[in-house]
C-alpha positions in Angstrom: 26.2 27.2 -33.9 28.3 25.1 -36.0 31.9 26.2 -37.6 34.6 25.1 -39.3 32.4 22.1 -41.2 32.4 21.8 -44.7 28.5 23.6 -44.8 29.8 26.7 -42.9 32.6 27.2 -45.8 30.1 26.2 -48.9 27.5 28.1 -47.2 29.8 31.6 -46.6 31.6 31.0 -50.3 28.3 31.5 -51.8 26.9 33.9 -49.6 25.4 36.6 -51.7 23.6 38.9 -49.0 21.6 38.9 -46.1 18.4 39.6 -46.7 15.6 41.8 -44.8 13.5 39.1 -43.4 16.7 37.1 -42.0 17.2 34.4 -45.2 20.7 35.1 -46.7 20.5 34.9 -50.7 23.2 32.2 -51.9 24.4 31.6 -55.2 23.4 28.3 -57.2 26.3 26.8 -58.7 24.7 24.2 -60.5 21.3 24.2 -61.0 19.5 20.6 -62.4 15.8 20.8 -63.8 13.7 17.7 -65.5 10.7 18.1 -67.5 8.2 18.0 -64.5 8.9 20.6 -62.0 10.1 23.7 -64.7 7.2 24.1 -67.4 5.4 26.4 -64.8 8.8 28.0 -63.7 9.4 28.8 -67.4 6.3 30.1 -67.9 6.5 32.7 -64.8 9.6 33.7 -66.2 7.6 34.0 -69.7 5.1 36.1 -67.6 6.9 38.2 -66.0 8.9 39.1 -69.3 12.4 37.6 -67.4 14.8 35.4 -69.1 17.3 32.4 -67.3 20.1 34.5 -65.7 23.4 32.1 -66.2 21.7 29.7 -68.8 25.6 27.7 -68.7 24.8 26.8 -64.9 21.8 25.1 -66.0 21.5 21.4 -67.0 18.1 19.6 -68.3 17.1 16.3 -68.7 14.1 13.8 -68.9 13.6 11.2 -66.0 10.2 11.3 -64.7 7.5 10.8 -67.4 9.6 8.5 -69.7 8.4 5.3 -70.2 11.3 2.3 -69.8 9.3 -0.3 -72.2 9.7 2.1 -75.4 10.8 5.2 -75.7 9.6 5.9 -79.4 7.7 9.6 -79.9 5.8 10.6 -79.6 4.4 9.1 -76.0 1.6 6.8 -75.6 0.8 9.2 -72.5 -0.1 12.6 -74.8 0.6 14.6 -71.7 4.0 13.1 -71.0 4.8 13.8 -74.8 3.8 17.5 -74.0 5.6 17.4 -70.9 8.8 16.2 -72.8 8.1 18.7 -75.7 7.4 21.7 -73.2 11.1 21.1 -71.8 12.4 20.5 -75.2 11.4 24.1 -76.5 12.0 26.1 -73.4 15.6 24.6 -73.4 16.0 25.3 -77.0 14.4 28.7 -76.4 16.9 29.6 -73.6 19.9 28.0 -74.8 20.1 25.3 -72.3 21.8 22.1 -72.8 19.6 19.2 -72.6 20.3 16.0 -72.3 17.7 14.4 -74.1 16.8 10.6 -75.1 19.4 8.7 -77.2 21.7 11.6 -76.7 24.1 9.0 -74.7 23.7 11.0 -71.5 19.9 11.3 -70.9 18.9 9.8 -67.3 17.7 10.4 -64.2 19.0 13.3 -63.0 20.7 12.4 -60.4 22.4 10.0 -61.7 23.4 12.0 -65.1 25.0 15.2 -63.3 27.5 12.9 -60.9 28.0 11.0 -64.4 29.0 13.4 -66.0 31.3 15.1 -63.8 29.0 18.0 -63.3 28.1 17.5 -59.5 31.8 19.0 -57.9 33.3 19.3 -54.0 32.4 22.2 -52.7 29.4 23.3 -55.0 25.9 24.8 -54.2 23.2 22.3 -56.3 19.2 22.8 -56.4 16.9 21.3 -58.3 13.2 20.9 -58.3 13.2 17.1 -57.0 13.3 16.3 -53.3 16.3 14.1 -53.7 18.3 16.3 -54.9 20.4 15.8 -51.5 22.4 13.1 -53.6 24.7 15.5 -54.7 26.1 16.1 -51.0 28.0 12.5 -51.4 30.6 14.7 -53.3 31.1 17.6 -50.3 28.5 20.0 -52.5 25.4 21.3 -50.5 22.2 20.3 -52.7 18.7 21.2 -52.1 15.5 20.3 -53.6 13.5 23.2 -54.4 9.9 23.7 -55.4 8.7 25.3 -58.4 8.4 29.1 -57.3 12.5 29.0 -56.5 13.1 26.6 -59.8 11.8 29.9 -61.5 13.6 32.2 -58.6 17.2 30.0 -59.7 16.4 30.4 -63.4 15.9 34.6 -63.1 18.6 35.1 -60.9 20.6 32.0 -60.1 20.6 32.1 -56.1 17.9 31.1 -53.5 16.3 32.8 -50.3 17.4 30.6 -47.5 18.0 29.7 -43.7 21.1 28.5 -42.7 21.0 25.1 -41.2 22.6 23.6 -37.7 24.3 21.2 -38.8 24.7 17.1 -37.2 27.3 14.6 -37.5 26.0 11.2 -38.6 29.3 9.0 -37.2 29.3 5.5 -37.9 31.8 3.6 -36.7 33.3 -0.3 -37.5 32.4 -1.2 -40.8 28.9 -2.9 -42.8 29.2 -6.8 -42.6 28.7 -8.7 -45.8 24.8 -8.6 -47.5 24.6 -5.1 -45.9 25.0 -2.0 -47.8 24.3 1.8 -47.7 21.1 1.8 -48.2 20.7 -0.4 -45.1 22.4 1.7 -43.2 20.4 4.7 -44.4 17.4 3.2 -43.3 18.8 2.1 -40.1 20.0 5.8 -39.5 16.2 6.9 -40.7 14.4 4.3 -38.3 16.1 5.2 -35.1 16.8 9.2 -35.7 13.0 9.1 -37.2 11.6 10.9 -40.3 11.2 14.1 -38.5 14.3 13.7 -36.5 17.0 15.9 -39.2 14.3 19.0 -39.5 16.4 22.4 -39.6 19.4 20.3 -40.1 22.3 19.2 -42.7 23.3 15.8 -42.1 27.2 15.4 -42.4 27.9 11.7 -42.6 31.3 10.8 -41.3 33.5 7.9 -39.9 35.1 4.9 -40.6 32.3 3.2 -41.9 31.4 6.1 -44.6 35.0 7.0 -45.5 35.5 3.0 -47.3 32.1 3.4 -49.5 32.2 3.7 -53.1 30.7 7.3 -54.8 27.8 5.5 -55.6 27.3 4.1 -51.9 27.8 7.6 -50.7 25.4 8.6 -53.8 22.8 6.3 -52.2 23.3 7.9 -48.3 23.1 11.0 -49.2 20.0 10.7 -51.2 18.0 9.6 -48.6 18.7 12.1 -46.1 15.7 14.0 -47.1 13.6 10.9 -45.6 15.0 11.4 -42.6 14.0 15.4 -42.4 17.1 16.8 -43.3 17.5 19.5 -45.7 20.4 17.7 -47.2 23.4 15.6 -46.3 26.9 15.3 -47.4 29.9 13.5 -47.3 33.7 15.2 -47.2 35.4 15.1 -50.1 38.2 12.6 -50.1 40.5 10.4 -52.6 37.7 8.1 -53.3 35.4 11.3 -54.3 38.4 12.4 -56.6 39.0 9.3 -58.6 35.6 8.9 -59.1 35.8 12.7 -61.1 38.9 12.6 -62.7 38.5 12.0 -66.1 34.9 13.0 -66.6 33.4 15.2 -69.4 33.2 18.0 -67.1 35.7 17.7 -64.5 38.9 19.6 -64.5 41.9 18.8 -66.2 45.8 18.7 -66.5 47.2 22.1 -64.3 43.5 22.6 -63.0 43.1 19.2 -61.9 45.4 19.6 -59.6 44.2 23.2 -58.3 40.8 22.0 -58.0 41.6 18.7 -55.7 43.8 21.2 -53.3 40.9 23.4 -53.1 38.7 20.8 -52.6 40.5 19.0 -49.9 40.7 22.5 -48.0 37.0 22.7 -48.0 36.2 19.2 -45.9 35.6 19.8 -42.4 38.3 20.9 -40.1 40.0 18.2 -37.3 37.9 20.5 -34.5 34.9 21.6 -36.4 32.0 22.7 -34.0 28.5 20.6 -35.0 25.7 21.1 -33.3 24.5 17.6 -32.4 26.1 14.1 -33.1 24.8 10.5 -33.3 26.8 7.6 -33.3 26.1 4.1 -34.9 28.1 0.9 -34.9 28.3 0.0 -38.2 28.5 -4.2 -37.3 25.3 -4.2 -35.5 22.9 -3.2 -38.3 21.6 -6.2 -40.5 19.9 -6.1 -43.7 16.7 -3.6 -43.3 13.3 -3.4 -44.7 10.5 -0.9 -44.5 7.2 -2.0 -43.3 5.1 0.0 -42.8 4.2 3.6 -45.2 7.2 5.9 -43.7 10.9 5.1 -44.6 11.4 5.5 -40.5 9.4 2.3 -40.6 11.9 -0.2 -40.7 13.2 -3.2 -39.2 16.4 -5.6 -39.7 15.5 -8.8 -41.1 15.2 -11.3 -38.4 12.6 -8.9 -36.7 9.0 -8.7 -36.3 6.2 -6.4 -37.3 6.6 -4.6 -33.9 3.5 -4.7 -31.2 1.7 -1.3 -30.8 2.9 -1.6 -26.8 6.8 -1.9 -28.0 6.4 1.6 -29.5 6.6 5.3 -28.1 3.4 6.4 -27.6 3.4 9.3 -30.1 4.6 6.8 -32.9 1.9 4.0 -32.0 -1.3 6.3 -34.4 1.1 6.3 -37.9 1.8 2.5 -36.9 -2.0 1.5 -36.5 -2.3 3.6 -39.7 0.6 1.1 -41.0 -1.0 -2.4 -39.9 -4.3 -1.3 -42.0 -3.2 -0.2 -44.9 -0.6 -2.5 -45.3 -2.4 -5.5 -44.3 0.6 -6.8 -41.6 0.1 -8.3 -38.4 2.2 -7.1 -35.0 4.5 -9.4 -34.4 4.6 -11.1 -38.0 8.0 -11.8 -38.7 9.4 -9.4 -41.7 11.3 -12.1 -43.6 9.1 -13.9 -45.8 6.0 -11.9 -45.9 5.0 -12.4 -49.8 5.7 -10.0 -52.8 3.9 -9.0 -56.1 6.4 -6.9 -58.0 9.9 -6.5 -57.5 11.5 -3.1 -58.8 15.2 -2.6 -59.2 16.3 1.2 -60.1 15.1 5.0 -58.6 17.7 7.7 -58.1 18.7 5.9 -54.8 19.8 2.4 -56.4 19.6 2.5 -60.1 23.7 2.7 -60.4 26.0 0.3 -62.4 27.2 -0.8 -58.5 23.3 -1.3 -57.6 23.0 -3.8 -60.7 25.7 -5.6 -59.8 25.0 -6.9 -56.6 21.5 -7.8 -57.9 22.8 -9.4 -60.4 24.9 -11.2 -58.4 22.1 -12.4 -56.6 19.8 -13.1 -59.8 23.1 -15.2 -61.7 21.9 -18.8 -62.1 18.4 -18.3 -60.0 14.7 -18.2 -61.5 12.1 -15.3 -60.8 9.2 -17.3 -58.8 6.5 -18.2 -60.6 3.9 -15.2 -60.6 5.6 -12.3 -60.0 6.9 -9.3 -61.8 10.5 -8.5 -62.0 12.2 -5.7 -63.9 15.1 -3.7 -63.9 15.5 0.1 -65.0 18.8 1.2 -65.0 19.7 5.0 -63.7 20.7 6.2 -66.9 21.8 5.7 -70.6 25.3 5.2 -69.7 24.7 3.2 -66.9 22.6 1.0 -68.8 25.6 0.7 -71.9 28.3 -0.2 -69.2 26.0 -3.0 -67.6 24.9 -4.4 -71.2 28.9 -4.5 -72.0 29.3 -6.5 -68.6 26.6 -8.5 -69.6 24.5 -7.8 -66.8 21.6 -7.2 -68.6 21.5 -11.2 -69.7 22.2 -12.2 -66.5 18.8 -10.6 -65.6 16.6 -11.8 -68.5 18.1 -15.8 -68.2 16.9 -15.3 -64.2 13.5 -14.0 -65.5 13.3 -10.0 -64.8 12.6 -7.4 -67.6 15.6 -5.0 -68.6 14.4 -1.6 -69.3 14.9 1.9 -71.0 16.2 4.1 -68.1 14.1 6.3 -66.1 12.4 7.1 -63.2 10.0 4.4 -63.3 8.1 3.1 -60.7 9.8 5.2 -58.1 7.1 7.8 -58.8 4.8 6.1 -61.3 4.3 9.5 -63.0 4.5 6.6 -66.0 2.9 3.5 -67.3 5.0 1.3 -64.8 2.8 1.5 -61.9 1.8 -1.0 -59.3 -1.9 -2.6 -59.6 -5.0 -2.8 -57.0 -3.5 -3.8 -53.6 -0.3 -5.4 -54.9 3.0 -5.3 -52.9 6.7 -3.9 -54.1 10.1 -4.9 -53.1 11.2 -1.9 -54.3 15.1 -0.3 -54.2 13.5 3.2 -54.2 13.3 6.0 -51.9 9.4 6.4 -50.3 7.3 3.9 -49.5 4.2 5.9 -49.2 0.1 5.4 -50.0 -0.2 5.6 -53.1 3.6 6.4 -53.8 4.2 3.6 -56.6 0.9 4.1 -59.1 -1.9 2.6 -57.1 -3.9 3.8 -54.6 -3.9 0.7 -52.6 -1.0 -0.4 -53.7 1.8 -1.2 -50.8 6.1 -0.4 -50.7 9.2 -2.1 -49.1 11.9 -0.4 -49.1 14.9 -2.7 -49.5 18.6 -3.0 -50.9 18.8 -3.9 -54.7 20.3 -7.1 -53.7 17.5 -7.9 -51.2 14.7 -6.7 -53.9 16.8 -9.5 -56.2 16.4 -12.0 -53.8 12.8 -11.1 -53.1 11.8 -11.9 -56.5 13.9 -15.9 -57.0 12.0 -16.5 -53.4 8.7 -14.5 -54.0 9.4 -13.0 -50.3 11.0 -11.1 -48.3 14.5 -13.0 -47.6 17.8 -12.2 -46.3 20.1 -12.2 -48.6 22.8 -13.3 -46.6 21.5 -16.6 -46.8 21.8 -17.0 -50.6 25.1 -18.3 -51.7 26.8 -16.9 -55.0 26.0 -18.8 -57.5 29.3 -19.3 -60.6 29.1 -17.9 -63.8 26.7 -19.6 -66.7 
């Protein structure tokens, strides 16, 4: 069994009690909840005549159902407006802060809570959203959670769970230029596999992880789930405390400095016991693309749609499944396979850092002709600070649409939605049947930089080969 890592000391500071069946019950430091996943977990509470147990540990906010061309209310979409309205009055009702559109901090959730200094080191975080595992880029443990425990964290602020093994993700050397976390998340997904991190927290670690940004780490973390992992996490460092200091709700003056001395104490020890360890060179892993309907589908982009006799046998039924439904040929090389849409946002790559290094691709370059380009950043605030960089312009002269922020066509629980058997570049986390709006429709997953250069080459292109272009 693991000890001494950064889960065994969140996991014992918020152990409440073992329970009879085995679980232990742990206490929920922060819990997050959007306008989806709580209406039924109010009304059990409602129900069962219960009220929200520490109403101040809860935060709200409306990602999902929002639509990014207007945002005026009510909704075109009459349930998303009742959606909206449902979490509007059970917030109200239980005095919990919501963060609500044009209130300055409204976003997707994940992206709000790091925003706003909420998400700390050493924190427990759930919320009813499978990517709630973003949160571990700051040392916190975060869990998605389905309904029942949204209403079980509401009425008594903890969660019935397992303790996890725990395995280091080391990646040594450092990501080349045109390669970025999110390649490397997909790398880690396509060779560990999507079941490979079941029953485990993935601690990510090494030279390679301890020079990304927050929001790098942000976009690591959040994808650990695709890889089976209950979450994943990064030890708190200097880079996680400058990104904090100063926030609304970080610490400050005296118990700044308390809180960075306790936070520092909770990163794993020098000889911490894991229970498994996988070691990647971060040099070797080029720019990476899903294609097939898994994120463990993936390949760098000088390689090929792989042949059915290249592939474990066990994997070669999910790839056959793969070559149908997304119409690709074995051994059909991955760069340049043609595009419809071209999506730029999610939870996983809708930051300020995400927009700039597609705008840095889009600067002085044209959409091709015929397809759809748009951009939706992460949050309100993310979308202010690119408009005062005047990234937003640099998007609209290349072509793309700029957006209200939201979840988008992550999800497509909204009007932006893929159409008939149309195919996504697309920055977001799951590339599965159906995933982005349309039944038929077809996902690859891909770096915001890549999905920018995607959409000026109306293909799948490495963007290593597109020089920078000066400032118009």
């Amino acid at each position: 069994m693991s000890s001494g890592t950064l889960y065994d000391k969140v996991w014992d500071l918020h152990r409440v009690t073992e329970l009879p069946g085995g679980s232990t019950q742990l206490f929920v430091g922060l819990h997050l909840i959007h306008e989806v996943t709580s209406p039924q977990a109010f009304a059990a509470l409602k129900d069962k005549g219960l009220t929200v147990r520490c109403p101040e540990r809860t935060v709200a906010t409306v990602d999902h159902i929002v639509p990014t061309i207007s945002q005026q209310r009510p909704f075109e979409d009459p349930l998303a407006e009742e959606m909206l309205s449902t979490l509007e009055r059970n917030c109200a009702q239980h005095g919990i802060v919501l963060n609500g559109l044009g209130s300055g901090r409204q976003g997707i959730v994940h992206v709000i809570a790091p925003e706003l200094g909420l998400t700390q080191p050493g924190m427990t975080v759930a919320c009813g959203d499978s990517h709630t595992s973003t949160h571990g880029a700051f040392g916190a443990i975060a869990f998605g959670i389905g309904t029942s425990q949204v209403r079980d964290v509401l009425a008594s602020q903890s969660l019935a769970m397992n303790k996890l093994k725990v395995r280091r993700i080391q990646v040594n050397g450092q990501l080349t230029d045109g390669v970025s976390a999110k390649d490397l998340v997909l790398h880690v997904i396509r060779t560990l596999g999507v079941k490979g991190g079941v029953g485990y927290a993935y601690e990510f670690a090494g030279p390679a992880i301890e020079v990304l940004s927050m929001e790098e780490r942000m976009t690591l973390c959040n994808m650990a789930i695709e890889g089976g992992a209950r979450c994943g996490y990064v030890n708190p460092d200097h880079v996680t405390f400058d990104y904090l200091n100063g926030r609304v709700h970080a610490p400050s003056g005296e118990d700044w400095d308390r809180a960075v001395a306790w936070w520092s104490s909770l990163a794993s020890d020098a000889d911490a016991v894991v229970d498994d360890e996988v070691v990647f060179n971060a040099s070797a892993i080029a720019p990476t693309v899903t294609w097939g309907i898994t994120p463990g589908q993936g390949l760098g982009i000088d390689e090929s749609i792989p042949m059915p006799e290249s592939l474990e046998v066990g994997e070669r039924p999910m790839a056959e499944e793969a070559y149908r439904y997304m119409d690709l040929q074995p051994g059909t090389p991955i760069a340049g396979v043609p595009v419809d849409v071209c999506f730029i946002g999610s939870c996983t790559n809708g930051r300020l850092s995400d927009l700039r290094a597609a705008a840095a691709v889009a600067r002085g370059r044209q959409v091709a002709d015929g397809i759809r380009a748009f951009v939706v950043p992460g949050s309100e605030q993310v979308a202010k600070a690119a408009e005062a960089e005047g990234l937003d312009q640099v998007f609209r002269a290349a072509g793309f649409e700029w957006r209200e922020p939201g979840c988008s066509m992550c999800l497509a629980m909204n009007p932006d939605r893929l159409e008939g058997r149309q195919i996504s570049a697309s920055s977001s986390n799951r590339n599965f049947k159906g995933r982005q709006g349309s039944a038929s429709g077809r996902t690859l997953l891909m770096s915001p930089a890549m999905v920018a250069a995607a959409a000026v080459h109306g293909r799948v292109t490495d963007v290593r080969s597109l020089t920078p272009q000066p400032d118009l």
